[in-house]
C-alpha atoms as one frame of an Amber mdcrd trajectory, in Angstrom:
protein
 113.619  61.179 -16.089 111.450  60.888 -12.797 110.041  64.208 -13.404 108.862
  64.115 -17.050 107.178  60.580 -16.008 105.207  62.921 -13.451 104.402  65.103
 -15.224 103.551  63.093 -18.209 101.109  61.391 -15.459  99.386  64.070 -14.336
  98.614  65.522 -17.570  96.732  62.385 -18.435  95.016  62.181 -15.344  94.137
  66.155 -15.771  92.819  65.152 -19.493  90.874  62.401 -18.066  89.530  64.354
 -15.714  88.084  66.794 -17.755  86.884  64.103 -20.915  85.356  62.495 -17.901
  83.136  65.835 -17.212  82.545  66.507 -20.389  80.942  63.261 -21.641  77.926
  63.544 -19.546  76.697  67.134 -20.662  77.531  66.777 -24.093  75.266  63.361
 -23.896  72.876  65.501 -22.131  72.398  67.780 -24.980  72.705  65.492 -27.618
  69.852  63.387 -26.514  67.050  66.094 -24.943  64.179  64.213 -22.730  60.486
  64.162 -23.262  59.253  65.316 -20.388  55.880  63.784 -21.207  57.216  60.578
 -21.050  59.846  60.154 -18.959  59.516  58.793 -15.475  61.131  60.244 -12.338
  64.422  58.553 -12.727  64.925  59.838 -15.674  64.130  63.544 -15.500  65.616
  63.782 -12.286  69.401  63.605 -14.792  68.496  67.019 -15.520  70.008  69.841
 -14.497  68.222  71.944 -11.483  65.840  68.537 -11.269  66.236  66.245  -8.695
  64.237  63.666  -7.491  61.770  66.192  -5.462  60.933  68.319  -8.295  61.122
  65.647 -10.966  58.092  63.465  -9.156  56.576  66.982  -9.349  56.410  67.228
 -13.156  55.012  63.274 -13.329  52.747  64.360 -10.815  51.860  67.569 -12.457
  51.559  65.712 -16.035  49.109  63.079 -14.416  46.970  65.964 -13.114  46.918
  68.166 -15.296  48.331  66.637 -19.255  51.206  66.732 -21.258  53.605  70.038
 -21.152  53.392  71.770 -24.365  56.477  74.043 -23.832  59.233  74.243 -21.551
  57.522  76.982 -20.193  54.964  74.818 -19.073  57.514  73.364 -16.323  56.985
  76.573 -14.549  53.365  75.341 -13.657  55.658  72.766 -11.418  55.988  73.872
  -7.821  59.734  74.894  -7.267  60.497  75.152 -11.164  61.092  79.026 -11.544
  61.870  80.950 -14.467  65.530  80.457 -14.208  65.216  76.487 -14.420  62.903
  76.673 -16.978  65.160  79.069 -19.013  68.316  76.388 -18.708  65.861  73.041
 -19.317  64.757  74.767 -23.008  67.358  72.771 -25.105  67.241  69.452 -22.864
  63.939  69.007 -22.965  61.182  67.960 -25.579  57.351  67.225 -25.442
């Protein structure tokens, strides 16, 4: 009986795991951001942008206007190619 209680346990706490995981990318593609609006905080969520590079696209934005294209990021210092290539469906202008 002790057994199938552990085990019974640890596959909900493996599900969990995993749901837990998976809620925050599938929110991430179900909601893309607009990089010409959104402030620091907020693009930093994305993936390969943290807080260095994502005060680099406001910055960048304020300097220089609104992004047209995702390929536009790669005007960014220290957004390459490779970023910009996984940002496409996340991101909107």
């Amino acid at each position: 009986m002790m057994k199938s209680q552990a085990k019974a346990l640890l596959t909900a706490l493996g599900l969990a795991l995993v749901l837990g995981l998976a809620t925050p990318a599938m929110a991430q593609e179900a909601t893309p951001i607009n990089v010409n609006t959104a402030d620091a905080t907020l693009l930093a969520e994305l993936p390969g942008i943290g807080e260095t590079k994502a005060a680099a696209i406001v910055e960048d934005r304020e300097a220089n206007g609104p992004f047209e294209s995702a390929d536009d990021l790669a005007r960014v210092n220290g957004i390459g190619e490779m970023t910009v290539e996984g940002l496409a469906d996340q991101v909107t202008f």
